[in-house]
C-alpha positions in Angstrom: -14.0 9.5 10.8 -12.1 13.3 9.9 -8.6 12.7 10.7 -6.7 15.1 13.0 -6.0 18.5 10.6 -2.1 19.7 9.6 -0.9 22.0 7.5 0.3 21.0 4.3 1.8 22.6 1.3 0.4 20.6 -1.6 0.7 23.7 -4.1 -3.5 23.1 -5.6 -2.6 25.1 -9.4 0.4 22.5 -9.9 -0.2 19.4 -7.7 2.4 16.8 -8.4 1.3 13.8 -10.5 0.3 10.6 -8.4 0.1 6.9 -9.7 -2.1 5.2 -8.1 -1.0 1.6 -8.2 -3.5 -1.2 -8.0 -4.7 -5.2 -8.7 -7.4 -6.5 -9.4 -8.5 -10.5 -10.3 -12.1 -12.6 -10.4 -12.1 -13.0 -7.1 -12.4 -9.1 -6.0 -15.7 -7.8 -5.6 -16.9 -5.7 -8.2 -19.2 -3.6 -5.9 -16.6 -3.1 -3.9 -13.9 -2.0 -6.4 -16.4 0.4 -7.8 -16.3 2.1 -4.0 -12.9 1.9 -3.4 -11.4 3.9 -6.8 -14.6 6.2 -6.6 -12.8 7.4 -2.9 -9.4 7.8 -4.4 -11.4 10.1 -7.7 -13.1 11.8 -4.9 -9.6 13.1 -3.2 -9.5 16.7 -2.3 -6.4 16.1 -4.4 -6.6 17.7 -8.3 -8.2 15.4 -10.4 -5.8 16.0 -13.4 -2.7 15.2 -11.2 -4.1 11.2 -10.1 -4.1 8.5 -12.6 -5.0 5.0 -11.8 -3.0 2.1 -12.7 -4.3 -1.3 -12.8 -3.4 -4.9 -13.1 -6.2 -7.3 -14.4 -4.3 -10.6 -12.4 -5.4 -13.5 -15.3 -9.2 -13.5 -16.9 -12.0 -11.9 -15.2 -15.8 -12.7 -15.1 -18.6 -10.7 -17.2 -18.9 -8.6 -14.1 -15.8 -7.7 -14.1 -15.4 -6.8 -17.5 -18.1 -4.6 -17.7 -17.0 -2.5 -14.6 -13.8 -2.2 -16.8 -15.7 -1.1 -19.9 -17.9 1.1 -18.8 -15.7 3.1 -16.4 -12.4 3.4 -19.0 -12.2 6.7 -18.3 -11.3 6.3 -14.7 -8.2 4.6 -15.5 -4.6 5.9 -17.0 -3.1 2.3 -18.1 -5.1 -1.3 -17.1 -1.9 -4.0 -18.0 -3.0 -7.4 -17.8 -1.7 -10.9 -17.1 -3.5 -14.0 -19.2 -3.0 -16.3 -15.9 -2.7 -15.2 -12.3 1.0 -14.3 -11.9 0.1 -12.8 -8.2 -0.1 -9.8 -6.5 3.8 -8.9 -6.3 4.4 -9.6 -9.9 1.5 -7.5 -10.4 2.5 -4.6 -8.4 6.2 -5.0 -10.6 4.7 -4.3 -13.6 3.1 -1.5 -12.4 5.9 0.3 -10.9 7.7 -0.4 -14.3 4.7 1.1 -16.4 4.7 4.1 -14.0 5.5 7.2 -16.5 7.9 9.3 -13.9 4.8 10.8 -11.1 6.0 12.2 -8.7 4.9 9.9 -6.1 3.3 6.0 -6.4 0.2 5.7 -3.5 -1.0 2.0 -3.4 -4.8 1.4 -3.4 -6.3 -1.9 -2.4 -9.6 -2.7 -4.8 -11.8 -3.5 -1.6 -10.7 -0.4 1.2 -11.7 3.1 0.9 -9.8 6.2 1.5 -10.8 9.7 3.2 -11.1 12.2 0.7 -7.9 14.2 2.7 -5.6 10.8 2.5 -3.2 12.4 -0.9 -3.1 15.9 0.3 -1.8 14.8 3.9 1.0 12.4 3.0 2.3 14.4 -0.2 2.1 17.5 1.7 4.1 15.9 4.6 6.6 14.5 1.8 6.9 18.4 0.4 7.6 19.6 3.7 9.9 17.0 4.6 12.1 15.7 1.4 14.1 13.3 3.2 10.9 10.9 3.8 11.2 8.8 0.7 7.9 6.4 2.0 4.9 7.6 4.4 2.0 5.8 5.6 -0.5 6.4 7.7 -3.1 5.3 10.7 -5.9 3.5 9.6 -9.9 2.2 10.5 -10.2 -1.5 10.1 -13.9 -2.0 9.0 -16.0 -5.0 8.0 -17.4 -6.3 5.1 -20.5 -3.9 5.6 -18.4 -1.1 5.8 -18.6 -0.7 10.0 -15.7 0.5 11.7 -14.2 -2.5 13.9 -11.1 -1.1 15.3 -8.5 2.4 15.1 -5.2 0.9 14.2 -2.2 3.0 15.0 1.2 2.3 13.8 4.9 3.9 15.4 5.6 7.4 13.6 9.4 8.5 13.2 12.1 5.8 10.9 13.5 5.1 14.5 10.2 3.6 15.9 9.5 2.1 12.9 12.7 0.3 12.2 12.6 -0.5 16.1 9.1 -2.5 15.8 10.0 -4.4 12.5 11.3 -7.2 14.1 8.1 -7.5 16.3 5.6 -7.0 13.3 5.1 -4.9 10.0 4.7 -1.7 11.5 3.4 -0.1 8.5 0.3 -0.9 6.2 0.8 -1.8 3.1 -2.3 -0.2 1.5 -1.3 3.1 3.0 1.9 3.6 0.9 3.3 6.8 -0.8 6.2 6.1 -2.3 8.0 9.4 -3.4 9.2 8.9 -7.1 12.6 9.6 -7.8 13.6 7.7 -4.7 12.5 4.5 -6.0 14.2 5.1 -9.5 17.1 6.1 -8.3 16.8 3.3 -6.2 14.0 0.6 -7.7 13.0 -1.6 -5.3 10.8 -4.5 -6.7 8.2 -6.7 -4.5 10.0 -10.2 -4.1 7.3 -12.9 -4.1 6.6 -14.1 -0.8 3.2 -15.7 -0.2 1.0 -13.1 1.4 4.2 -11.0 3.1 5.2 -9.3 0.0 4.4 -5.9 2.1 6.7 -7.2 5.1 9.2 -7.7 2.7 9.1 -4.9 1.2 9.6 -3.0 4.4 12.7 -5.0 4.9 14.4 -4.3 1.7 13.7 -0.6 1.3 14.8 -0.2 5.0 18.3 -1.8 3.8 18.6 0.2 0.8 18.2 3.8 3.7 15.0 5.0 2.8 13.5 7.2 5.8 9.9 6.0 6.7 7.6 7.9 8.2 3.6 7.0 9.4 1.2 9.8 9.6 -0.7 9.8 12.9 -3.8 10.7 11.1 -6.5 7.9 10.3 -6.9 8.6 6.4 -7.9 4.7 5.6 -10.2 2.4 6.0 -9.2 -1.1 6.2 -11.3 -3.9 5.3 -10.8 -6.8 7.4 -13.2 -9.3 6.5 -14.6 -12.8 6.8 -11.7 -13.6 3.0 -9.3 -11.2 4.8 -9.0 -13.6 7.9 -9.5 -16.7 5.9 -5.9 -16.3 3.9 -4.1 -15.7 7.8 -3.3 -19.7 7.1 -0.2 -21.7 8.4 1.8 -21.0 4.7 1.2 -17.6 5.6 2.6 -18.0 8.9 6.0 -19.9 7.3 6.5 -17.4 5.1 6.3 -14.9 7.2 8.7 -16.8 9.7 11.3 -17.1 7.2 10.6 -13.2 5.9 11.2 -11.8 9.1 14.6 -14.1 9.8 16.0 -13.3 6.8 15.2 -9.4 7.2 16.3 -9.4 10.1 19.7 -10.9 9.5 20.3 -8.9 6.8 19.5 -5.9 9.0 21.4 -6.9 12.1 23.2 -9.9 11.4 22.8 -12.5 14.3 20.9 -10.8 17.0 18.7 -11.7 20.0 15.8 -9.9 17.8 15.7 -13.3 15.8 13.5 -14.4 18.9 10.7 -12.1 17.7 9.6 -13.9 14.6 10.0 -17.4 16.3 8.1 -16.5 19.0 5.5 -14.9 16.9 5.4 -18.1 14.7 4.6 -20.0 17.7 
């Protein structure tokens, strides 16, 4: 699973800070979550320069609250909600807690990074200041941790921006956001039932952020039996109505509108 090597310039005595922006509700996995922020501790990255952000999304079970407890130390600021407000509204009051890093990398509670995943995208970002978002090529595994599939996504703004009417051509999971982009410019998640990441795309591609995805495999993806079970026909509406109003307010009536229908159908 080593990704393809390149050289970066991450400077290791004065790393940039990183927020590490994640969720978390009762119906994640504790064993799981345990794995997944123990791979973003265990980045080749410096310690000191990651902190982990968390939303608690409405109560928790005992389980939960424990893993909390006993591993306080692994966390910079835990913000919760006393109901389930959702993932985006989540992910808003995270950015808004952020305390000026240098760059925001999201972090899904039940994937699992490669210990190289910071020092590749920030060091791409440092070498290249006009990419305010970068993701990256990912594994798709299964709930047992076995590598299903290599997912590879398009690599320069002009692929990617070409491919968004088609589908979301960059995972949400893999972002790193650089800072002072998104407060000069803060974009918030809009709440869109399981598209908030397609969204997303869409708005900061119309504010003239410059994407860019890695062609280096630095996540892995879990895509589940629960990850398959919420690909349900609200999801798909949504979606629809994401991707026609994205693309209208990208290209205004356009023969690209076709894409989402047919991909709805």
């Amino acid at each position: 699973l080593r990704p393809r090597m390149h050289r970066t310039l991450v400077p290791m005595n004065s790393a940039p800070t990183v927020a590490v922006l994640c969720a978390m509700d009762a119906r994640d996995s504790v064993y799981l979550a345990e794995k997944a922020i123990r791979t973003i501790l265990s980045q080749d990255y410096p310690r000191e320069a990651i902190r982990v952000y968390l939303h608690v999304d409405g109560p928790l079970t005992r389980s939960h609250e424990y893993f909390l407890e006993t591993r306080a130390d692994w966390f910079h600021k835990v913000l919760r909600s006393e109901r389930n407000v959702g993932l985006p509204a989540g992910l808003n009051r995270l950015l808004d807690a952020t305390e000026g890093e240098a760059f925001f990398v999201r972090m899904d509670v039940d994937d699992m990074v490669l210990p190289e995943r910071f020092t590749r995208q920030i060091g791409y970002m440092l070498e290249n200041p006009d990419v305010d978002l970068c993701g990256c090529n990912s594994y798709e595994i299964d709930d047992h941790d076995r590598v299903i599939f290599a997912r590879n996504y398009p690599e320069t703004h002009t692929e990617i921006v070409a491919r968004l009417p088609r589908c979301n051509p960059m995972l949400h999971p893999t972002f790193c956001i650089r800072g002072d982009t998104w407060r000069r410019v803060p974009i918030h998640y809009r709440d869109l039932y399981l598209n908030e990441d397609l969204g997303f795309v869409f708005d900061v591609v119309a504010a003239d952020w410059k994407l860019h995805n890695l062609q280096e495999r630095l996540f892995l993806w879990r895509t589940g039996e629960s990850f398959h079970r919420r690909r349900n026909h609200r999801r798909a509406l949504v979606e629809l109505l994401a991707y026609v109003g994205g693309i209208h307010t990208l290209w205004g009536v356009d023969p690209r509108l076709l894409w989402p229908l047919v991909r709805y159908v």
